[in-house]
N, C-alpha and C positions, 0 to 999 in steps of 0.2 A: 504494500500500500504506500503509493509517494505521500509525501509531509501533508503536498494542499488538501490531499482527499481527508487525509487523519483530521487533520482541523475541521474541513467542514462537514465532515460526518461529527467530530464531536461539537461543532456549535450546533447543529442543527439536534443531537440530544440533548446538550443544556437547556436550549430553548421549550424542546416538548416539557421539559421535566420540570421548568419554570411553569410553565401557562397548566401543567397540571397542577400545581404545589398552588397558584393564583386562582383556581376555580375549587381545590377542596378550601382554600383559607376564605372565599367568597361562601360558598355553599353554609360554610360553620358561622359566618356572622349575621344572616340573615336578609332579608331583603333592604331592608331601609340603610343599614348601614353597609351593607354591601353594594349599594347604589353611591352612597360616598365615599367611599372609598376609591370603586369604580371611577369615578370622576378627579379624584383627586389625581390616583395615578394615571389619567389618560393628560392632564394636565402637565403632571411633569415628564411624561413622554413626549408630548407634542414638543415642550419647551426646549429638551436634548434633542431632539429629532430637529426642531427647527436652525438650531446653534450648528449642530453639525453640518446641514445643509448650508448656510450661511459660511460654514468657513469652505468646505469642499468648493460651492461657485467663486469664494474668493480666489483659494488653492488652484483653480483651474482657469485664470484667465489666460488669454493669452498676453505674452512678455511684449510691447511696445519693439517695433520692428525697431534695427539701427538705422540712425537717419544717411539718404542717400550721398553721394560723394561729391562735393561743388567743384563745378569746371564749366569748362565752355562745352557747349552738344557740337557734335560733327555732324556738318551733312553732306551727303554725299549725294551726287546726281551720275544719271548716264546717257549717253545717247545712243544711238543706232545699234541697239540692240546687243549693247552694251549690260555686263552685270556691275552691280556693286555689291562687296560684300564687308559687313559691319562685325569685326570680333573686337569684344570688350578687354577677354584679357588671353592673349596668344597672339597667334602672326594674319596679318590682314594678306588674304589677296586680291593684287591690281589684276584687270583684266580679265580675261574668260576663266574657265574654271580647267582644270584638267581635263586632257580627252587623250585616250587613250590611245595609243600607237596605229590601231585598223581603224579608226576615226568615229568608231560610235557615240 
């Protein structure tokens, strides 16, 4: 059994064994007060439940891109069926493109 399964096989028994152990400790105090109760902890649930959610979308923004590089822009034209071709960072080439020896 790898580690992730142990774990979520054993959270997923903590939990039955909790939500059991919370309906016989409900079942024993009766209706009226098990209705506050009831409330009480859906209260402080929601409250962790909401903190956590609040920090996970904080945890999860995206990082502010770095700002782009200031210079002058190039431009390039062509004529007569002519290519240009624009590399940012490596070697430009002038003129047509390779063609290979039998002229394809």
């Amino acid at each position: 059994m790898t580690r992730r399964r142990f774990w979520t096989v054993t959270a997923l028994l903590a939990c039955s064994l909790l939500l059991a152990a919370w309906t016989v400790f409900l079942l024993r105090l009766g209706l009226d007060r098990a209705d506050k109760a009831s409330s009480v902890a859906s209260a402080v649930l929601t409250f962790v439940f909401g903190v956590a959610g609040v920090w996970l979308a904080l945890a999860s923004r995206p990082q502010p891109s770095p700002p782009e590089p200031s210079g002058q822009a190039q431009i390039n034209t062509a004529k007569d069926q002519g290519r240009v071709y624009g590399v940012q960072h490596g070697n430009m080439i002038i003129g047509d493109a390779f063609r290979p020896p039998d002229g394809r």
